[in-house]
DRENSEPA-292074 format. One line per 4 residues: number of its first residue (from 1); their letters; for each residue x, y, z of N, C-alpha, C. Coordinates in steps of 0.02 Angstrom, whole numbers. Example, Ala and Ser with C-alpha at 12.3 -4.5 7.8 and 13.67 -1.06 7.14 Angstrom:
1 = as = 660,-284,390,615,-225,390,660,-165,390 | 642,-112,354,684,-53,357,645,2,394
END
This chain:
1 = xxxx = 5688,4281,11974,5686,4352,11956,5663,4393,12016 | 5706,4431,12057,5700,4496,12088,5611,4542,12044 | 5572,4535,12111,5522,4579,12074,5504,4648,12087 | 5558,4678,12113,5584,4748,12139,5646,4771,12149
5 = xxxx = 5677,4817,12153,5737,4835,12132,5768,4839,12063 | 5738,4828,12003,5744,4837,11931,5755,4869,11902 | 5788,4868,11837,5796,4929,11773,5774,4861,11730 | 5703,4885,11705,5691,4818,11661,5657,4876,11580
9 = xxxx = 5677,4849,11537,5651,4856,11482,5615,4804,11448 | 5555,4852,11418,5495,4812,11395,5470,4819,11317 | 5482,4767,11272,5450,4785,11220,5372,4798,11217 | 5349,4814,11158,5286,4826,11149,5242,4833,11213
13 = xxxx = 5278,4879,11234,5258,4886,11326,5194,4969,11305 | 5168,4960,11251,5112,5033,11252,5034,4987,11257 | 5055,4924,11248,4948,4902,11229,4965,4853,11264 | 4908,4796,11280,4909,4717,11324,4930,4712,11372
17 = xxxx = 4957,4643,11349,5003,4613,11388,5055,4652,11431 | 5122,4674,11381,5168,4726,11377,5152,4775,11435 | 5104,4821,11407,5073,4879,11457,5066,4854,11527 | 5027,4795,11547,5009,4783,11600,5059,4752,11648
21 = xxxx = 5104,4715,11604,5180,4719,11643,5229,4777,11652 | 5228,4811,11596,5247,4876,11632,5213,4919,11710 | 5138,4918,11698,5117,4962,11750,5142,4926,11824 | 5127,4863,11804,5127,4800,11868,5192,4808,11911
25 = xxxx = 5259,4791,11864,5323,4824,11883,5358,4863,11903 | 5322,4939,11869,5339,5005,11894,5294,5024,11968 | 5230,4986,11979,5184,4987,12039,5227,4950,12109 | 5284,4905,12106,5321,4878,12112,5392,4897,12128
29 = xxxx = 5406,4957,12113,5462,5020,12133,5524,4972,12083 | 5515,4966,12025,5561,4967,11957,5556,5022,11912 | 5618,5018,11902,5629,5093,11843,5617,5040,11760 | 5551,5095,11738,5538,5041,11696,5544,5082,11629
33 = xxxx = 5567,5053,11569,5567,5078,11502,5538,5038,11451 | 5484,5069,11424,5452,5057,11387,5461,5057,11295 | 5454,5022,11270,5479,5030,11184,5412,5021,11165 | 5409,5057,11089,5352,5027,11041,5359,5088,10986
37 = xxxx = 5302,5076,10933,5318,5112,10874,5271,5196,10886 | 5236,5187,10927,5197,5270,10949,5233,5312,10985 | 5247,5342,10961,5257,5376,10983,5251,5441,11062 | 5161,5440,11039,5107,5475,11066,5085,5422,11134
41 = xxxx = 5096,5386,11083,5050,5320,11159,5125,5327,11224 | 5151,5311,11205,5239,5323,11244,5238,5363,11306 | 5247,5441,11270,5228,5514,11283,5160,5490,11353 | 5091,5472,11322,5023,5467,11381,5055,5410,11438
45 = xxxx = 5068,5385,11410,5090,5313,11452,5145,5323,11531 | 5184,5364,11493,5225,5401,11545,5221,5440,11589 | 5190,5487,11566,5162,5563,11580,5160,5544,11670 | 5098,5515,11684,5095,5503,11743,5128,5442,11788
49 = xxxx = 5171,5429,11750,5211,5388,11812,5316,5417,11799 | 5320,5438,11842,5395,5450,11854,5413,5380,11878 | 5465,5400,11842,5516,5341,11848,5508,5295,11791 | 5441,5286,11731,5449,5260,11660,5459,5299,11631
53 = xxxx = 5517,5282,11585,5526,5303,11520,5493,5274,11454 | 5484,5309,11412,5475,5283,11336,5491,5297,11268 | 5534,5249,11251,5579,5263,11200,5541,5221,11146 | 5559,5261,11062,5522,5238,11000,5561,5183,10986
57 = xxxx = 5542,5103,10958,5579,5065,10943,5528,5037,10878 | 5565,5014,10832,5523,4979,10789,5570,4918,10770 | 5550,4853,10798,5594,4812,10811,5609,4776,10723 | 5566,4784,10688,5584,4765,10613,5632,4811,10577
61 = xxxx = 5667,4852,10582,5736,4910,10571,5788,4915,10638 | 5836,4862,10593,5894,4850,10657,5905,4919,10673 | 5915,4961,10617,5937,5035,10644,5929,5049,10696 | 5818,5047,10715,5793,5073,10757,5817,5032,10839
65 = xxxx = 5855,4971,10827,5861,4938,10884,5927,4955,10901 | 5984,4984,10862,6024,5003,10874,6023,5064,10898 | 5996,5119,10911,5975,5175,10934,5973,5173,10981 | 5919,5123,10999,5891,5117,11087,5933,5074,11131
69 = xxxx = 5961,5039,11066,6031,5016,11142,6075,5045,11149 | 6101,5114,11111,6131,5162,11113,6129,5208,11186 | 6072,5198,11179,6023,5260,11202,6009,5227,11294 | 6006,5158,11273,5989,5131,11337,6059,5108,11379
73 = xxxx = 6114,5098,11335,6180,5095,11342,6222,5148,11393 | 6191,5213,11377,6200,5265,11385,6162,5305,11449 | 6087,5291,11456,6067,5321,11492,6034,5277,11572 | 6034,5206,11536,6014,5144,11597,6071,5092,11606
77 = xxxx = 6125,5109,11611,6175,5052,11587,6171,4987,11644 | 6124,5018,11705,6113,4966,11767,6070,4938,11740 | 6025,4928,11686,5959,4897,11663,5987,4807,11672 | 5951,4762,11698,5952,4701,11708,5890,4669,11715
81 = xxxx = 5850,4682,11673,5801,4651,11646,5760,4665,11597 | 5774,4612,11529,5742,4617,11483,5683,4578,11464 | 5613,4612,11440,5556,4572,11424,5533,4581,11355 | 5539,4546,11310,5523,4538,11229,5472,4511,11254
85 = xxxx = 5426,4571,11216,5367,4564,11223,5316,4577,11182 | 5341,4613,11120,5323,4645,11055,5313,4553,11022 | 5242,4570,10994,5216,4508,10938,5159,4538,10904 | 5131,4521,10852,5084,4519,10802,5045,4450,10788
89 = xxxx = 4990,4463,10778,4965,4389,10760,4913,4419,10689 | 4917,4373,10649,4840,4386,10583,4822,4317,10589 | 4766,4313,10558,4731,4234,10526,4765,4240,10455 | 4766,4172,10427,4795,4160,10368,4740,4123,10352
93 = xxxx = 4724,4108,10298,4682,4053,10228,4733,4045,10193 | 4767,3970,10194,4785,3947,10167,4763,3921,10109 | 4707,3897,10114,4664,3882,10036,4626,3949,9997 | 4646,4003,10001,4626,4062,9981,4643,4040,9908
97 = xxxx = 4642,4089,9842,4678,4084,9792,4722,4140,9808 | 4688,4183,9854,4749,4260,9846,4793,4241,9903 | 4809,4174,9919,4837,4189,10005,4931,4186,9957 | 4946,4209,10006,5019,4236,9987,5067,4224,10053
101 = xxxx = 5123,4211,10057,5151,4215,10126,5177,4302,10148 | 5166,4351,10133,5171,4407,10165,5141,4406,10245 | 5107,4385,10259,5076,4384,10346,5126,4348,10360 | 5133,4282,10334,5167,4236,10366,5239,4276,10390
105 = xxxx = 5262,4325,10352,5342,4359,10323,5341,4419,10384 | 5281,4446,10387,5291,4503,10460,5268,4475,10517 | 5230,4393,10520,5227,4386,10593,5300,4370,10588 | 5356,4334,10569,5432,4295,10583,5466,4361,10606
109 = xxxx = 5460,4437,10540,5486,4469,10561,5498,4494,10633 | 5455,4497,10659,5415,4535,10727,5440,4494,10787 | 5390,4433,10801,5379,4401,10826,5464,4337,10841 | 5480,4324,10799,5567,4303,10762,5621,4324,10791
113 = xxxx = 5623,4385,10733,5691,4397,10721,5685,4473,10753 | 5638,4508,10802,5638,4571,10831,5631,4541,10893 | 5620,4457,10924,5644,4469,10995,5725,4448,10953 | 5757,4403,10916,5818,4400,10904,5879,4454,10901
117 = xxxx = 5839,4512,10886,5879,4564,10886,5890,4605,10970 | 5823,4604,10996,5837,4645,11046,5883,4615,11108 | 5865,4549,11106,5910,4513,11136,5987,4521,11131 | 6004,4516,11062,6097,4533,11026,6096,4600,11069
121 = xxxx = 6044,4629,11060,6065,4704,11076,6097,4719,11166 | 6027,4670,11199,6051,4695,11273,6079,4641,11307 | 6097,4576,11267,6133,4529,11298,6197,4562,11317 | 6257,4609,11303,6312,4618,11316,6295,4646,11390
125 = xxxx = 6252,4683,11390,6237,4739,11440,6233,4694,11507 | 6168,4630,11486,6143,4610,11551,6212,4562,11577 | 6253,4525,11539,6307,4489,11557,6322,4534,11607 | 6337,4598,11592,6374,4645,11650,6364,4637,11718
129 = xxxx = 6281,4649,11740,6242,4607,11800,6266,4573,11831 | 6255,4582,11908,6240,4516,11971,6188,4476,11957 | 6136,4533,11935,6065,4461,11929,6025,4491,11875 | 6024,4463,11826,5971,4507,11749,5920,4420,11752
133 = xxxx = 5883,4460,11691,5816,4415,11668,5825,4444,11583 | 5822,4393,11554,5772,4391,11491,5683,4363,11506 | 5669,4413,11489,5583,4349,11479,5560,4375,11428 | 5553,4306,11367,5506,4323,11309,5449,4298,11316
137 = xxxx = 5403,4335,11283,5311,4302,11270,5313,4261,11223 | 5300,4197,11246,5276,4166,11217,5201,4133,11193 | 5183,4090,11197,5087,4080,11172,5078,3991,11224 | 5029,3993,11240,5022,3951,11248,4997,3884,11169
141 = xxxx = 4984,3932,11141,4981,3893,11057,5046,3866,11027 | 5085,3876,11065,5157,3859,11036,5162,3778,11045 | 5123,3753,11101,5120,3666,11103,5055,3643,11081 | 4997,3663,11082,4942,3632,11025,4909,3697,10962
145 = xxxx = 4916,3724,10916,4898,3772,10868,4840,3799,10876 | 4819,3837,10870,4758,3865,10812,4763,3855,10729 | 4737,3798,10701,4766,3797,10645,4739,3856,10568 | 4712,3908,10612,4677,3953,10565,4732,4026,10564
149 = xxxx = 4779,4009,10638,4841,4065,10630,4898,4024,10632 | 4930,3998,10576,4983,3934,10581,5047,3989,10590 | 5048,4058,10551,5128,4058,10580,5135,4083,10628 | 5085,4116,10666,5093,4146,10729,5090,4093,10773
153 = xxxx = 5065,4053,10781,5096,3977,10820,5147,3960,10816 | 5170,3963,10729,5239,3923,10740,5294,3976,10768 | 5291,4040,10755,5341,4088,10794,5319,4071,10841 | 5279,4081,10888,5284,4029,10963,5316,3966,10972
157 = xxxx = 5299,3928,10940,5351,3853,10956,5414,3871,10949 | 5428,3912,10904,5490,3933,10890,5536,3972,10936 | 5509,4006,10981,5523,4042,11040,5517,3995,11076 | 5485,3957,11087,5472,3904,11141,5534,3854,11161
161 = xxxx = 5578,3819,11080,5630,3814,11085,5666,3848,11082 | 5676,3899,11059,5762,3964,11042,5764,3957,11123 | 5717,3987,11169,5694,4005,11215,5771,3938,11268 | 5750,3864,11261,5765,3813,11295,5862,3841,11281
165 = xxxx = 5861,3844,11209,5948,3836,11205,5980,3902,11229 | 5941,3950,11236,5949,4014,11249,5992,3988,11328 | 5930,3972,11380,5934,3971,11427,6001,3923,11433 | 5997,3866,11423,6063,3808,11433,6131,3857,11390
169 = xxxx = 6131,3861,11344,6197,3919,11357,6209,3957,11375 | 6161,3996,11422,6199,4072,11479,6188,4021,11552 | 6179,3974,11545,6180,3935,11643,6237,3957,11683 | 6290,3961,11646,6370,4008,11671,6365,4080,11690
173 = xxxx = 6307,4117,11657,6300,4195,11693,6232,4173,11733 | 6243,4233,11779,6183,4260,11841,6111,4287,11796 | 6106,4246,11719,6056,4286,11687,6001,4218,11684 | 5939,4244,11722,5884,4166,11706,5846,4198,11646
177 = xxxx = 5818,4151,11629,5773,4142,11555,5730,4122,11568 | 5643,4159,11560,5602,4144,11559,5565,4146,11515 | 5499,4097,11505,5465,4104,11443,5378,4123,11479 | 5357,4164,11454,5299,4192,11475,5230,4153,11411
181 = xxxx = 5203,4129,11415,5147,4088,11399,5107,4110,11388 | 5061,4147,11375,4983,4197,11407,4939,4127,11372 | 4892,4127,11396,4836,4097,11370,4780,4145,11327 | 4717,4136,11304,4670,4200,11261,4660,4247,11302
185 = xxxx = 4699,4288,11311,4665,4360,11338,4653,4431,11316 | 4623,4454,11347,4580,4502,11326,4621,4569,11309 | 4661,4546,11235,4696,4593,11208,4666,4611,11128 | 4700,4652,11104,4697,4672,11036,4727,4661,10990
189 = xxxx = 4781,4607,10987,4817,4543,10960,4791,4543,10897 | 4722,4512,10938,4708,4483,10843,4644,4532,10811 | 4638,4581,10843,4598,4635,10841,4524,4644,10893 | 4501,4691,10893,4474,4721,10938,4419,4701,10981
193 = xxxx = 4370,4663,10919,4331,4592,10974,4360,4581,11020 | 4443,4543,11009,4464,4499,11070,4463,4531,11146 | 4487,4602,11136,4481,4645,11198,4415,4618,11243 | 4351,4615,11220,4290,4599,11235,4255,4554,11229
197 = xxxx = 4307,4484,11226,4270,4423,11206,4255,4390,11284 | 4191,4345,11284,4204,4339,11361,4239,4273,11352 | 4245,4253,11308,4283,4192,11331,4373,4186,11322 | 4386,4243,11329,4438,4271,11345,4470,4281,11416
201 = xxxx = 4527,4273,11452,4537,4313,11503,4534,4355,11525 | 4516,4409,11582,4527,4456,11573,4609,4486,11590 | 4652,4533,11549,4715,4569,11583,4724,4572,11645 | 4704,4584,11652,4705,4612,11763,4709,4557,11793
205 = xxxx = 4668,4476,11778,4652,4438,11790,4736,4392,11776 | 4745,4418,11729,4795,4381,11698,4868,4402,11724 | 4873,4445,11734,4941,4497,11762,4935,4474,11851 | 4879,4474,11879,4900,4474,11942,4899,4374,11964
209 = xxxx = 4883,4329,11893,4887,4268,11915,4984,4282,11885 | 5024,4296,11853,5097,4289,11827,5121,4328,11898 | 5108,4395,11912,5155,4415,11946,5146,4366,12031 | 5112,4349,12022,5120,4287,12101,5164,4230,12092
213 = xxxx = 5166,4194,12013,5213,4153,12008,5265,4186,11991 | 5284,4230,11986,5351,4270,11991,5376,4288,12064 | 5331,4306,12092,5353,4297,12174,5346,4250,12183 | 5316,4191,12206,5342,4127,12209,5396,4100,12178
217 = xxxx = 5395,4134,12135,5473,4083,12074,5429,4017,12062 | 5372,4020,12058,5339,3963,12026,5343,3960,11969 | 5402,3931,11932,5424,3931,11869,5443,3874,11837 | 5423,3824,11846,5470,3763,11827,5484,3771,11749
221 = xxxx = 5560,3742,11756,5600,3736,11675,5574,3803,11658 | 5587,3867,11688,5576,3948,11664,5519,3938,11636 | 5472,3917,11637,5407,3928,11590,5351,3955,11630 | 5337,4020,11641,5285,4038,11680,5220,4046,11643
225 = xxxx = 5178,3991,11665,5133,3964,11618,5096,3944,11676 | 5007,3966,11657,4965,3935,11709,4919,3881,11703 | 4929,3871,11763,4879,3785,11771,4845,3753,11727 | 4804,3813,11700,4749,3797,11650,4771,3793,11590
229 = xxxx = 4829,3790,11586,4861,3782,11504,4916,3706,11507 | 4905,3679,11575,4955,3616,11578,4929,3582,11525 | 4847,3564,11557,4837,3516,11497,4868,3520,11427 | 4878,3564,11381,4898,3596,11308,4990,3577,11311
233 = xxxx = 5003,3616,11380,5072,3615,11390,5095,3528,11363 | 5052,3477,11414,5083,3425,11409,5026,3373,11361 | 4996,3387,11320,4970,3347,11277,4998,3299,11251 | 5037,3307,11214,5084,3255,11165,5106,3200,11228
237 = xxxx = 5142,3210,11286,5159,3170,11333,5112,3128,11357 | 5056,3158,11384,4980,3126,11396,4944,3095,11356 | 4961,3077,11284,4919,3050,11235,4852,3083,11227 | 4861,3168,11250,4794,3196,11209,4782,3262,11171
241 = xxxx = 4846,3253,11142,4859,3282,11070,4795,3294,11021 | 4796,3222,11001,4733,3255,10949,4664,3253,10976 | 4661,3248,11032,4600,3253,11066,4600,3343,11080 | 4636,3370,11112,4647,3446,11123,4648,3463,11037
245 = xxxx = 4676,3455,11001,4707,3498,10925,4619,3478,10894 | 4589,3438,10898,4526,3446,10866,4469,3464,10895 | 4471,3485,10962,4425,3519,10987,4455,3605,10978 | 4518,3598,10959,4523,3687,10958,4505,3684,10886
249 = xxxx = 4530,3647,10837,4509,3653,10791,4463,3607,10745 | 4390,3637,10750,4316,3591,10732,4343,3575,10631 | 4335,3494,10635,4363,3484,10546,4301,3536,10499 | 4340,3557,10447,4330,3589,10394,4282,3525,10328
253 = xxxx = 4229,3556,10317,4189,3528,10271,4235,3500,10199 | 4230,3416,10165,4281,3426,10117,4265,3475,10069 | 4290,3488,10036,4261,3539,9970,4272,3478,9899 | 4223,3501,9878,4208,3466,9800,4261,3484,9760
257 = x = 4304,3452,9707,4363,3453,9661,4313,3508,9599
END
């Protein structure tokens, strides 16, 4: 991936992750466009940098995704690089009596079937390209869980592979596929603690360790994923699967029948 000279569009590019690849990119002399559901945040976000745009997207209403590729069809048609980057995470209790799969139903939506869509949307576009990018976010939870947020893991694994077949069927276009990993950082994901947890990464910390393996192209098999997540990465291979999966997750007391 070219890390200058760009028309890259960014989901959920107003908070985190998202944001901080936007600023990082556009700091970087890319024309950068930003999506998300604020409107307002969009509008501040922009204000002071020429050359981002920000357009309303709400990736759960194809409508709304049809708009912006309308719109982006129309007004960026050089755009060659896309980053799905929009996700949600909740905790689930599965042993609740009230637990219900509704969380489970808007992380898939989101996280699923809104990078699935945006992709349909700007895959025609980027084919057009000498040289485009997809990169979706993925989790580094996608190869050992948190088993207290099971579907927001499994939409990670799930990206983790779409992600692999994605890539092996466009090897014929100039389009690479990357999968972006983050490890715990200091976002608002899973709400507002996390911003301030110290045992969190920090953003800044985290943005300027990716954008070096992006200039390097330190990417093996597209997975830009750092050091400190190999171990997790390659557990199952290493025989320490359930050695990692039960230190992330301490066993639960039995409960009495």
């Amino acid at each position: 991936m070219k890390i200058t000279g760009n028309t890259i569009l960014i989901t959920g590019g107003t908070s985190g992750i998202g944001r901080a690849l936007a600023e990082a990119f556009h700091d970087r002399g890319n024309r950068v466009i930003i999506t998300g559901r604020r409107e307002d945040l969009l509008e501040q976000i922009t204000a002071g940098r020429p050359g981002m745009a920000g357009l309303p997207l709400d990736l759960a209403d194809p409508d709304s995704v049809r708009r912006v590729q309308a719109e982006v069809q129309t007004c960026f048609p050089e755009l060659n690089v896309l980053i799905a980057n929009a996700g949600i995470s909740r905790a689930e209790d599965m042993t609740a009596e009230t637990w219900d799969a509704s969380d489970a139903q808007a992380i898939i939506e989101i996280n699923i079937f809104g990078v699935l869509r945006v992709t349909a949307a700007f895959l025609p576009l980027l084919k057009r390209q000498q040289d485009a990018t997809i990169m979706a976010t993925s989790s580094a939870l996608a190869f050992v869980p948190r088993a207290d947020f099971p579907a927001y893991c499994a939409s990670k694994a799930f990206l983790h592979s779409w992600l692999q077949s994605l890539r092996h069927q466009l090897s014929g276009f100039p389009i690479e596929v990357l999968e972006l990993s983050p490890p715990y950082v200091q976002t608002e994901l899973t709400g507002v603690g996390q911003a301030s947890d110290p045992r969190a990464m920090p953003v800044d910390v985290y943005l300027s360790e990716v954008m070096d393996l992006l200039e390097r192209k330190h990417h093996a098999r597209g997975e830009v994923l750092l050091e400190r997540d190999f171990a997790r990465r390659w557990a199952e291979r290493d025989g320490q699967y359930d050695v990692i999966f039960d230190a992330m997750n301490p066993a639960k007391k039995r409960r009495s029948p």
